[in-house]
C-alpha positions as CSV (number, residue, x, y, z in Angstrom):
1,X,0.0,0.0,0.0
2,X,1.2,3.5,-0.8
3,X,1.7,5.8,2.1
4,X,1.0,9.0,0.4
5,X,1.9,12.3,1.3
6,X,-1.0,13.9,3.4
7,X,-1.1,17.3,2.5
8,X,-1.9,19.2,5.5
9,X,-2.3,22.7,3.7
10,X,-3.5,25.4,7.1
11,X,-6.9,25.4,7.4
12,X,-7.7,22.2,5.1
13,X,-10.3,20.0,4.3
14,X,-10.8,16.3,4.5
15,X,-7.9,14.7,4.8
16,X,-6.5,17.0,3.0
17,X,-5.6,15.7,-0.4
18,X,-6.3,12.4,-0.7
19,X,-3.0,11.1,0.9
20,X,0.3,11.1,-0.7
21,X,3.3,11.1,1.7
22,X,3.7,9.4,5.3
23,X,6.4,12.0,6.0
24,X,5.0,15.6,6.0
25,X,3.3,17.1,9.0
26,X,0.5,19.3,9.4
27,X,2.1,22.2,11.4
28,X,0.7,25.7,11.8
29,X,3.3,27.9,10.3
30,X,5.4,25.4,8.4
31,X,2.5,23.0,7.5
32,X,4.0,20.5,5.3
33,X,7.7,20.4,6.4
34,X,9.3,18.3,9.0
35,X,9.5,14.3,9.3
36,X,6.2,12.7,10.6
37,X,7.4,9.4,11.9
38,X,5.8,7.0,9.5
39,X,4.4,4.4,12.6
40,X,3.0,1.3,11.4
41,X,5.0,1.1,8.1
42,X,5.3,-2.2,8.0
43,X,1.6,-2.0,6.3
44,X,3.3,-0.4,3.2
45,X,5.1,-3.5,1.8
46,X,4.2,-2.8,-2.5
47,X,4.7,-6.2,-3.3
48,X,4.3,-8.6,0.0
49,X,5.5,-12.1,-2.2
50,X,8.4,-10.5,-3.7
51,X,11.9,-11.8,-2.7
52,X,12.9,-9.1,-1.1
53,X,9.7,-8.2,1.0
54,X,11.3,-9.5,4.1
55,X,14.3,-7.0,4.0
56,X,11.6,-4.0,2.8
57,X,10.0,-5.3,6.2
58,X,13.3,-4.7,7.6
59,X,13.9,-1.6,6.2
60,X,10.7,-0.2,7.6
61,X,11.6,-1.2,10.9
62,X,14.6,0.2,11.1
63,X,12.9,3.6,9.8
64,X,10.1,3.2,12.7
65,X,12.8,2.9,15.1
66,X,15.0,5.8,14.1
67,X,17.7,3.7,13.2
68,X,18.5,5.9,9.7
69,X,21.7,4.4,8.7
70,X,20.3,1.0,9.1
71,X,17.7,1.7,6.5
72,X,20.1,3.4,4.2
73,X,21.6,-0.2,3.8
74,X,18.9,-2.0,3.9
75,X,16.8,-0.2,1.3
76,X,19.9,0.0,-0.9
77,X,19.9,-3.9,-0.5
78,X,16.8,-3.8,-1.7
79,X,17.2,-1.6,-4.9
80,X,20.2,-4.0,-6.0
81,X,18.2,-6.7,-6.0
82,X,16.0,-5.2,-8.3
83,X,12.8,-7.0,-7.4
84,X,9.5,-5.9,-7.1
85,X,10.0,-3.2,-4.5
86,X,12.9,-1.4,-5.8
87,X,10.8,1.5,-6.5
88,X,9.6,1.9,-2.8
89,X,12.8,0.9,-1.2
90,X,14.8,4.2,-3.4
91,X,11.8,6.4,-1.9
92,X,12.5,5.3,2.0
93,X,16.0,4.9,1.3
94,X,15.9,8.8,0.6
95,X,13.8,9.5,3.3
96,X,16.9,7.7,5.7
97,X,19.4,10.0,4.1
98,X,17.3,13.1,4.5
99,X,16.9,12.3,8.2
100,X,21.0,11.7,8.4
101,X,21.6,15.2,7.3
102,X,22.5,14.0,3.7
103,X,20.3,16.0,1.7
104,X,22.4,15.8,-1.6
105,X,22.5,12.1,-1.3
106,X,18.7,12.0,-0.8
107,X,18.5,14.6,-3.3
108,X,20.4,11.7,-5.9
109,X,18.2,9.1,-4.5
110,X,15.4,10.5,-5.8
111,X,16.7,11.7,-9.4
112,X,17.0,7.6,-9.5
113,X,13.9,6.8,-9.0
114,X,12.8,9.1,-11.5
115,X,15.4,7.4,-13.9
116,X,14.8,4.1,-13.5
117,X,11.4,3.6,-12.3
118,X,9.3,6.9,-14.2
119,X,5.7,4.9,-13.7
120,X,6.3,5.0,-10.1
121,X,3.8,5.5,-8.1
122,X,6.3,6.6,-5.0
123,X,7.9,9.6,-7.8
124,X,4.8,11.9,-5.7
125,X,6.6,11.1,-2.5
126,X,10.2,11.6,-3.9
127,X,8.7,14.8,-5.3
128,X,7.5,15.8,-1.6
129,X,10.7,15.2,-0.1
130,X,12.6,17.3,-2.7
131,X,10.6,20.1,-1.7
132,X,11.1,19.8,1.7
133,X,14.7,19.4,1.6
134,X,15.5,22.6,-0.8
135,X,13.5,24.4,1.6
136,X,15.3,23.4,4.4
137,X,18.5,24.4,2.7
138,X,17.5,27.2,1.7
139,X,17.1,26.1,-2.4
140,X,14.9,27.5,-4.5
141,X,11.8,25.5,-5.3
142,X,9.0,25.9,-8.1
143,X,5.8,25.8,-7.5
144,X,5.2,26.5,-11.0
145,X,7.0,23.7,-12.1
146,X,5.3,20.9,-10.4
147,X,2.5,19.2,-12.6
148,X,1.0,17.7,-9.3
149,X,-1.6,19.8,-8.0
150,X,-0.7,18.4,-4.4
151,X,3.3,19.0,-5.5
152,X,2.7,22.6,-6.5
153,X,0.9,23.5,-3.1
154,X,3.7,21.6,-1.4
155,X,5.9,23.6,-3.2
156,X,4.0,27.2,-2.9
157,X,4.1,27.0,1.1
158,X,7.9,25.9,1.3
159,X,8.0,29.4,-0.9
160,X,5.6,31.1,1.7
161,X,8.3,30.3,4.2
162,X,11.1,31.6,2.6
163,X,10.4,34.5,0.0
164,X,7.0,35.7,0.8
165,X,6.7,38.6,-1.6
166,X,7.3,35.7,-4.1
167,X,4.6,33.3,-3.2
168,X,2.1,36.1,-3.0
169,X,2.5,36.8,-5.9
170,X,2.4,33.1,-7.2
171,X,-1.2,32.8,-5.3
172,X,-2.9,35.7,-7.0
173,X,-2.3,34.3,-10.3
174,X,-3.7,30.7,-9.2
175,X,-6.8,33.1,-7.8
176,X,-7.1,34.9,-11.0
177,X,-6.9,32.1,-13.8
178,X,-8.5,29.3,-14.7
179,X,-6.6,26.9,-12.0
180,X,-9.4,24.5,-9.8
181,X,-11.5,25.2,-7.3
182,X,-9.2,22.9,-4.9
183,X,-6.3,24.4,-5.7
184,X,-7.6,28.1,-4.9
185,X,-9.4,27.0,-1.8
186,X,-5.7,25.7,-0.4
187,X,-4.0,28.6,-1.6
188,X,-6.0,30.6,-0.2
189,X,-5.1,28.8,3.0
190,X,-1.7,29.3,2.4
191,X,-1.8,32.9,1.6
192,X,-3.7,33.3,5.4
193,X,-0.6,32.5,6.8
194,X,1.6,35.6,5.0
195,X,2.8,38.1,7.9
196,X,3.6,40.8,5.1
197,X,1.0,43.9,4.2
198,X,1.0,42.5,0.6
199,X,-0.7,39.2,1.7
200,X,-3.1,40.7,4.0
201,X,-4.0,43.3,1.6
202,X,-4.5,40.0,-1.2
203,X,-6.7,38.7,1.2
204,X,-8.7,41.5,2.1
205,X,-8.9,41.7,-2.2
206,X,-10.4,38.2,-2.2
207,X,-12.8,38.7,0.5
208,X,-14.3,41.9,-1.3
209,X,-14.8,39.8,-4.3
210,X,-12.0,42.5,-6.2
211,X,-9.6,39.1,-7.3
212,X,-12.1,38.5,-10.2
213,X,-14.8,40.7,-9.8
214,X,-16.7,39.2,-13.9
215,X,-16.8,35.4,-12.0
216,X,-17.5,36.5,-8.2
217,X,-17.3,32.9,-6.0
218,X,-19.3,34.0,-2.7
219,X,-18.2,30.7,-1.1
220,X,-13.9,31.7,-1.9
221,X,-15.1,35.3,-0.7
222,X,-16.3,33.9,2.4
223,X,-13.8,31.4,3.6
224,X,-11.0,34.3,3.0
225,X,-13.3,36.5,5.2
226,X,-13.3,34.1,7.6
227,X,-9.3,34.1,7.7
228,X,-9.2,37.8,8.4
229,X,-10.4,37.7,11.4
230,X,-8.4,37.1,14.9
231,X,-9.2,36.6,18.3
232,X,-7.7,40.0,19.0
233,X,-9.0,42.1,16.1
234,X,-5.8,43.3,14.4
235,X,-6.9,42.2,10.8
236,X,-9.1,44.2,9.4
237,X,-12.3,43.0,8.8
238,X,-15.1,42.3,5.8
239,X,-18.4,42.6,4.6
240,X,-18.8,38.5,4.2
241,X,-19.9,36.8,6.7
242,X,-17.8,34.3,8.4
243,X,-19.5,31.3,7.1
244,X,-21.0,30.4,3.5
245,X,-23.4,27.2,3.7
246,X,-25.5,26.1,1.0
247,X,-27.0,23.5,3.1
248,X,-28.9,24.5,6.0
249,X,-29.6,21.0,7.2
250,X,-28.5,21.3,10.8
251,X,-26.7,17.6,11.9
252,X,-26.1,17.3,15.8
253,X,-24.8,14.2,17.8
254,X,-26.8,14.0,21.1
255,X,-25.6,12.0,23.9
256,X,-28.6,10.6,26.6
257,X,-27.9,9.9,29.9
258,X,-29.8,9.0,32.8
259,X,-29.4,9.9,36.5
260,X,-26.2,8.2,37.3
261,X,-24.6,9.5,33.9
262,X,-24.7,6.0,31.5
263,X,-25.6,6.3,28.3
264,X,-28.9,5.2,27.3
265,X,-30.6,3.5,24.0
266,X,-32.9,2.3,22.9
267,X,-34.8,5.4,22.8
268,X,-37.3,6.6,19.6
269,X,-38.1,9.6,17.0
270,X,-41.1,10.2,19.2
271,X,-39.0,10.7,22.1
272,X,-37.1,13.6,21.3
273,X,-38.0,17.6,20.5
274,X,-35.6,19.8,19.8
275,X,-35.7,23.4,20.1
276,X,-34.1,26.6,18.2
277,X,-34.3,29.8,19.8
278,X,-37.1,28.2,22.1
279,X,-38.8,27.6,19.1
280,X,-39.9,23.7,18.5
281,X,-38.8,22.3,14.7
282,X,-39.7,18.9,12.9
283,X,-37.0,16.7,12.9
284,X,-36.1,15.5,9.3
285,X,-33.8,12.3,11.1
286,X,-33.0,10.6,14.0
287,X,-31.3,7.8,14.2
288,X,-29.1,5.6,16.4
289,X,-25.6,5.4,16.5
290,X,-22.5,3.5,17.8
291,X,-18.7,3.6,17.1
292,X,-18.3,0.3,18.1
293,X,-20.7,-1.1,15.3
294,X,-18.2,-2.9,13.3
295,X,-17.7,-1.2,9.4
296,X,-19.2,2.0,11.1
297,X,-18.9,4.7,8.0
298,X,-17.9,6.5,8.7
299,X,-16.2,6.0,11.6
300,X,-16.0,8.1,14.5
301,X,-11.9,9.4,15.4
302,X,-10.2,10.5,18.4
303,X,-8.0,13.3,18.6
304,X,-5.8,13.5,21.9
305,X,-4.1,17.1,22.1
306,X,-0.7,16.6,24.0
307,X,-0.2,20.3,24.9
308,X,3.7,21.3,24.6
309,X,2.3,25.3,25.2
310,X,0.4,25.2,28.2
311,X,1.3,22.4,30.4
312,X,4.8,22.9,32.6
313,X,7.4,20.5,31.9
314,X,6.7,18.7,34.9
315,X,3.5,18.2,33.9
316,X,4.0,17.5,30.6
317,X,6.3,14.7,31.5
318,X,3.9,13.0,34.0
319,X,1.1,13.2,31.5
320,X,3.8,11.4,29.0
321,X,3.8,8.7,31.3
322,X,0.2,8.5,32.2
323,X,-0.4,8.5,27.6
324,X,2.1,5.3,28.0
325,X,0.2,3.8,30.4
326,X,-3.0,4.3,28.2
327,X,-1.5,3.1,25.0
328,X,-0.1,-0.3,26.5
329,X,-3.7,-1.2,28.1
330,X,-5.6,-3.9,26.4
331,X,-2.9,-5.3,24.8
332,X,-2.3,-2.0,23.3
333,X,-6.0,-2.0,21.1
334,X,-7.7,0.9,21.4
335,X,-11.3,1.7,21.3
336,X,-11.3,3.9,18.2
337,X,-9.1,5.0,15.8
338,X,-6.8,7.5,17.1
339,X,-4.7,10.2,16.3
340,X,-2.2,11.6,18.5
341,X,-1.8,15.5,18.1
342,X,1.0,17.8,19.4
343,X,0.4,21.5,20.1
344,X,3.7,23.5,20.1
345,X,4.4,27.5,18.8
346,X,4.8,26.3,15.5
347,X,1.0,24.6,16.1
348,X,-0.9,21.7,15.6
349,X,0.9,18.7,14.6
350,X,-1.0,15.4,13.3
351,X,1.7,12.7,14.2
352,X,-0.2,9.8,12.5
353,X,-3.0,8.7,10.7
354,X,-5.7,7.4,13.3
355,X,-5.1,4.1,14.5
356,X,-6.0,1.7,16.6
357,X,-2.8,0.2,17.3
358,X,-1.2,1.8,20.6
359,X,2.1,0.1,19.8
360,X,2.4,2.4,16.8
361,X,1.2,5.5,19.3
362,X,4.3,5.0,21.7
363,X,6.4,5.0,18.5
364,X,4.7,8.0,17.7
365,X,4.6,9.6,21.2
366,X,8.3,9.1,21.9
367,X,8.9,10.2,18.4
368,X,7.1,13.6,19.6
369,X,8.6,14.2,23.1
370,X,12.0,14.4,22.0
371,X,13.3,18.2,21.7
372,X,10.1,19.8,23.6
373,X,11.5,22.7,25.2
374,X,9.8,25.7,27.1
375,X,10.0,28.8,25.2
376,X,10.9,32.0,26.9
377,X,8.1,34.2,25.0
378,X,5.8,32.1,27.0
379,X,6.8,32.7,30.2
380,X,4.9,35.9,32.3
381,X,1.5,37.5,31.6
382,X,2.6,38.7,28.1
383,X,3.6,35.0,27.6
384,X,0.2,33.5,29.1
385,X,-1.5,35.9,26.9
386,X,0.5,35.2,23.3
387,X,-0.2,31.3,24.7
388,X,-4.2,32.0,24.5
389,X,-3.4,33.2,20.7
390,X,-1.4,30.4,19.3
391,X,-3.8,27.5,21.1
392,X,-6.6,29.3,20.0
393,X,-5.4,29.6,16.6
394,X,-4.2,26.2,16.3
395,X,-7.5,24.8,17.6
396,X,-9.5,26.9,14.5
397,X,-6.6,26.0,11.5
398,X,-7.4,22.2,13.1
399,X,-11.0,22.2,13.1
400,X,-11.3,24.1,9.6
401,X,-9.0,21.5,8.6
402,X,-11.2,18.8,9.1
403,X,-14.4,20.4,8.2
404,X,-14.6,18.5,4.9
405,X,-13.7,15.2,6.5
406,X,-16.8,13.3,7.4
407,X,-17.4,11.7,10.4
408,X,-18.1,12.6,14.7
409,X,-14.6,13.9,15.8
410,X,-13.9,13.3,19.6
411,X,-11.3,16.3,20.2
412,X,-9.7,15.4,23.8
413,X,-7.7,18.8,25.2
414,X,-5.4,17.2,27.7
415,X,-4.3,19.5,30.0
416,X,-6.3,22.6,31.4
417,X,-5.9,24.4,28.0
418,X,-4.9,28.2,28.1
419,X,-5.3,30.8,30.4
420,X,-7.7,33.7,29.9
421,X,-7.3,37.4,31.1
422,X,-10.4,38.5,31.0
423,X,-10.8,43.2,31.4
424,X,-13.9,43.9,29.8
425,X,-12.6,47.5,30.2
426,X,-9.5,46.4,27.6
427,X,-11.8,45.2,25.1
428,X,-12.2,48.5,23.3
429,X,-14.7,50.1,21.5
430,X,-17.2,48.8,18.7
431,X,-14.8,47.7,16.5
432,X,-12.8,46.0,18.5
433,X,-15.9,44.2,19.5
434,X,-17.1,43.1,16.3
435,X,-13.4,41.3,15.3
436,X,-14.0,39.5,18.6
437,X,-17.7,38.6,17.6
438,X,-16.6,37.8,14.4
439,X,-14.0,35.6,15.7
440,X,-16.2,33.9,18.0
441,X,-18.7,33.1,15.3
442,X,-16.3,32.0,13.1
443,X,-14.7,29.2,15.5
444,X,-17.9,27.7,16.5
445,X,-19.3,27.7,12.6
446,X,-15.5,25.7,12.6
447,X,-16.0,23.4,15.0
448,X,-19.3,22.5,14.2
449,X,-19.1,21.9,10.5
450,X,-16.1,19.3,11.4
451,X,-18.6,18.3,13.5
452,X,-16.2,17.8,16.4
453,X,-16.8,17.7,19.9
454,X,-14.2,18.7,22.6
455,X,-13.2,17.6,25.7
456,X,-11.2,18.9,28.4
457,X,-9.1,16.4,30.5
458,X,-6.8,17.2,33.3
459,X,-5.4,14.1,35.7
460,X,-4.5,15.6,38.0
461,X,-5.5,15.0,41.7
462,X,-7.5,17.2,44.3
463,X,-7.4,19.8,41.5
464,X,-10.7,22.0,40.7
465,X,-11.1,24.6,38.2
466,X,-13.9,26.4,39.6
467,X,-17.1,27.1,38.1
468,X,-16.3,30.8,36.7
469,X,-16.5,29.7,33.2
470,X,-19.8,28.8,33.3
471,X,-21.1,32.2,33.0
472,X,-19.8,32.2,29.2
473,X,-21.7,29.2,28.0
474,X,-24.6,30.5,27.1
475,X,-23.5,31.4,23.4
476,X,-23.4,35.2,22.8
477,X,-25.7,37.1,20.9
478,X,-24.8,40.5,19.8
479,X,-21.4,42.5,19.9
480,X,-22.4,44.2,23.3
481,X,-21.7,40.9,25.3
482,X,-18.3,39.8,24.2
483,X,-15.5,39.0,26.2
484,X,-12.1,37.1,25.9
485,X,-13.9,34.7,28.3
486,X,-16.1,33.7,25.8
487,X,-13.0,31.6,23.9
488,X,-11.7,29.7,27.6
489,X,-12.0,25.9,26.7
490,X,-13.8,24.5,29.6
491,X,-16.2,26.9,27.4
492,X,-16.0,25.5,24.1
493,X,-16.2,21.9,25.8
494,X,-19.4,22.6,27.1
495,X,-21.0,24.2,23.8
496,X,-19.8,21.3,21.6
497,X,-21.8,18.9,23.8
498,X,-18.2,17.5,24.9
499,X,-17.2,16.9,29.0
500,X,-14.7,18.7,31.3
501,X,-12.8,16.5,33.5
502,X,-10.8,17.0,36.3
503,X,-9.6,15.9,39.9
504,X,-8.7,12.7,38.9
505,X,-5.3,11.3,38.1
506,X,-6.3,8.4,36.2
507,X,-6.2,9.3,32.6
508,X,-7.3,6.1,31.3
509,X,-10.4,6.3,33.1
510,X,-10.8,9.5,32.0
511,X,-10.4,8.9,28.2
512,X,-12.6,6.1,28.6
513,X,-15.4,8.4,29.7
514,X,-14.8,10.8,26.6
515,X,-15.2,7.5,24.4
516,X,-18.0,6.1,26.1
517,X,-19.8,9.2,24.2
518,X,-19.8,7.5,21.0
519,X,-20.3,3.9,22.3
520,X,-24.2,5.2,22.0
521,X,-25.5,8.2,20.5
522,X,-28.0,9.2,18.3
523,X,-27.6,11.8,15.4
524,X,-30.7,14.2,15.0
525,X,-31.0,16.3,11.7
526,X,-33.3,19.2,11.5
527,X,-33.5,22.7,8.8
528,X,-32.5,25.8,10.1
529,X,-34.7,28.5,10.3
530,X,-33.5,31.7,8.3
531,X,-31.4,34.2,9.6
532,X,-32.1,37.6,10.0
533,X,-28.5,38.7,10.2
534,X,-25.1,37.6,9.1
535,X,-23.8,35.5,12.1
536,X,-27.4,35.4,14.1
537,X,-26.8,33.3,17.0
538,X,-29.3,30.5,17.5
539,X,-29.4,28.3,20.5
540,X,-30.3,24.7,20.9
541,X,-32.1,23.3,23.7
542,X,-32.8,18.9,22.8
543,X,-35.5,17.2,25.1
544,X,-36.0,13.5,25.9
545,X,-39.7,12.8,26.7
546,X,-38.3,10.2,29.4
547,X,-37.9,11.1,33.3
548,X,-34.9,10.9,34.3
549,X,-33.2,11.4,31.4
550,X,-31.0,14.4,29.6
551,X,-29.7,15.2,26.4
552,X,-26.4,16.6,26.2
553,X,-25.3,18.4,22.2
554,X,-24.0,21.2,21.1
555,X,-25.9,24.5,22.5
556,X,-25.9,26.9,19.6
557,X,-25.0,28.0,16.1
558,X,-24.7,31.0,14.3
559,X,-26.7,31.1,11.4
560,X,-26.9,33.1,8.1
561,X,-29.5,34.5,6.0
């Protein structure tokens, strides 16, 4: 099987391309570069009866295990044999040299494969790693050159990185001629991430529909809208609203518990009403739902968020242990597919695709410790307050991300997320106000089109948070009512229908009750009545006609005309 590189363009969509390269990670701020430790390779053996499969086997292993010189030999073992995996072996055999420093050698490697094998399907990967490794020596690259659509985006944010004004200009004209509709959308994604006035000003461009005014694309217009805007309201703002839908069918996934907090089926249509903005609406579906049904499709995905911004080093190496301990239970088979995800300054990191092995999580996990450092902008109330910005920012490029990728996603924060300094006084004036609104709207329309619920969970023991936060929960409805407090996690948790845990040390346990949320659910499906505004805030109140029984779901939308 071919690993693929996953393009993990900002911001994007489904699994982002469909996958081409184990080795690129999704990082905010340098979003394809970087080795992602390709756990549970052994799975992509080409040719599993060839001759040489064992030593490809081999190879792998040595590559999951760090052991780079090793798999230099191997591969090249393997390519002078000349068997059926030749191909794949020269593409992991660069890979190994790219990881020993050796970029000209991996550089060779590749120019190769190209020679020998040109139907390859592993020339995309080799293509990938060229990229990365001119960009990280400071090479030119051309995204211009690359026939691959994935390739050329690849090659457009290794550009972003290191001659902006260059890229910029690369992205405007993708925007302005007849390149595809995927291909915009993720340059646009890339061009979100430009620091310079030239980008921001391209953006802006975009979101006032001034790119190609004589073929005007409302939903392009609105997704760069959505970019401009920031938790603290320096970009300037636009006309769009955050969010272009053209399907108003409203999809929520409502847990039912009884008195002591288990789950509960078994329940019917007849026994549920929902209401929007106190107003009852026909359900158009409801139907029950399990993870653990086998061939679920699609299936549900856990996320755990190993917070390298946040948590103090002490803490972040107890929780390292407590993530072992979890990963070796059951004879290290988890519940659900899982993905383990790494928040650092450079932001959210996808490690690996979700899996169910927890062998090939510790691989992963150990993988990802290694070179974690505190970083001295983060330290002090200056620090605590750039920390809010970069988790915060991270969390929306993650869940817009995923928004095209179907499925429940069961988003577990561990760790008690970031601090919030909360002057209503400091909040400034009207405009000010609005980019906060804006912002607001624009992460929950996120979160709830990737349909993902989070969780906060903190093991630690004889710990409480308090029950501050709670005054934020109940959604806000016009610009008059904002406040920073409005974006604390605990907060999010609870309007995504997810669970804050804390006070216990056993993280297992505490995982478990985060999963036992998808062991039996039902998904309800209702239309959503018209907006009178851009961004109208709706709530969402879900009844059970049992006694004993509540409904826990997301608690409110913001809705467009």
């Amino acid at each position: 099987m071919n690993t693929r590189i996953m393009f993990c363009s900002a911001f994007l969509i489904a699994q982002l391309c469909a996958p081409i390269a184990g080795h690129a990670q999704f990082t905010q701020g340098q979003y394809f570069l970087g080795g992602l430790t390709p756990a549970g390779m052994e799975d992509t053996l080409a040719a599993a009866g060839a001759p040489d499969s064992k030593a490809f086997a081999d190879g792998t292993r040595a590559i999951n295990e760090g052991r780079w010189a090793d798999a230099v030999a191997i591969f090249s073992n393997v390519v002078q044999q000349r068997s059926a995996n030749a191909d794949g072996a020269l593409y992991w055999k660069a890979y190994a040299e790219n990881k020993l420093g050796e970029a000209q050698p991996a550089l060779d490697t590749c120019g190769e494969l190209r020679r020998d094998f040109p139907s390859s399907r592993w020339i995309d990967e080799c293509g990938a790693l060229e990229i990365e490794i001119r960009a990280k020596n400071n090479q030119q690259v051309q995204p211009k050159a690359e026939p691959d659509e994935n390739l050329k985006l690849l090659a457009l944010n290794a550009m972003m990185q290191k001659d902006e004004s260059r890229a910029v200009g690369e992205i405007q004209e993708i925007l302005q001629n007849s390149s595809s509709e995927n291909l915009k959308e993720k340059a646009v994604f890339i061009l979100a991430q430009g620091r310079s006035n030239q980008a921001q000003s391209l953006l802006e461009q975009l979101a006032m529909g001034k790119i190609n005014p004589a073929h005007p694309d409302p939903v392009l217009q609105a997704k760069a809208a959505r970019l401009l805007h920031n938790p603290d309201g320096k970009p300037s703002g636009s006309p769009y609203p955050a969010s272009v839908s053209r399907n108003r069918t409203m999809t929520l996934d409502v847990v039912v518990t009884d008195k002591a907090g288990a789950p509960v089926g078994g329940l019917q249509p007849s026994d549920f009403k929902l209401l929007d903005n106190q107003q009852p609406q026909n359900l158009v579906s409801v139907q029950a739902a399990s993870a653990m049904t086998p061939n679920a499709d699609p299936p549900v995905e856990v996320f755990l968020v190993y917070d390298a911004i946040n948590m103090p080093f002490t803490y972040r190496a107890n929780q390292r242990q407590l993530l072992v301990d979890y990963f070796n239970q059951n004879n290290k088979v988890l519940d659900l597919p899982t993905s383990l995800l790494v928040l650092t300054n450079k932001g959210i990191s996808e490690q690996n695709r979700p899996t169910r092995d927890g062998a090939a999580l510790l691989r992963v996990l150990d993988a990802s410790y290694a070179g974690l450092m505190q970083i001295k902008s983060y330290e002090g109330i200056d620090g605590a307050s750039l920390r809010e910005e970069d988790s915060l920012k991270a969390l929306s490029v993650f869940a817009l991300q995923q928004s095209k990728r179907p499925g429940r996603k069961l988003f577990i924060w561990l760790g008690s997320g970031w601090s919030i300094y909360s002057n209503p006084i400091s909040i400034g004036g009207t405009k000010q106000r609005q980019h906060i609104y804006n912002y607001i709207a624009s992460l929950s329309t996120a979160l709830r089109e990737a349909r993902m619920t989070l969780y906060d969970v903190m093991p630690v023991s004889g710990v409480s948070r308090g029950d501050n936060y709670m005054q934020y929960v109940k959604g806000v409805r016009d610009i008059n009512h904002v406040d920073i407090g409005d974006l604390y996690l605990p907060v999010l948790v609870i309007q995504t229908g997810g669970q804050n845990l804390i006070g216990s040390s056993d993280l297992a346990s505490q995982i478990k009750s985060c999963i036992a949320d998808a062991k039996t659910y039902y998904v309800l499906t209702y239309n959503q009545p018209p907006a009178a505004h851009p961004d109208e805030y709706h709530d969402i109140v879900v009844k059970v006609d049992k006694p004993g029984l509540k409904a826990r779901t997301r608690t409110g939308y913001y809705s467009q005309p």
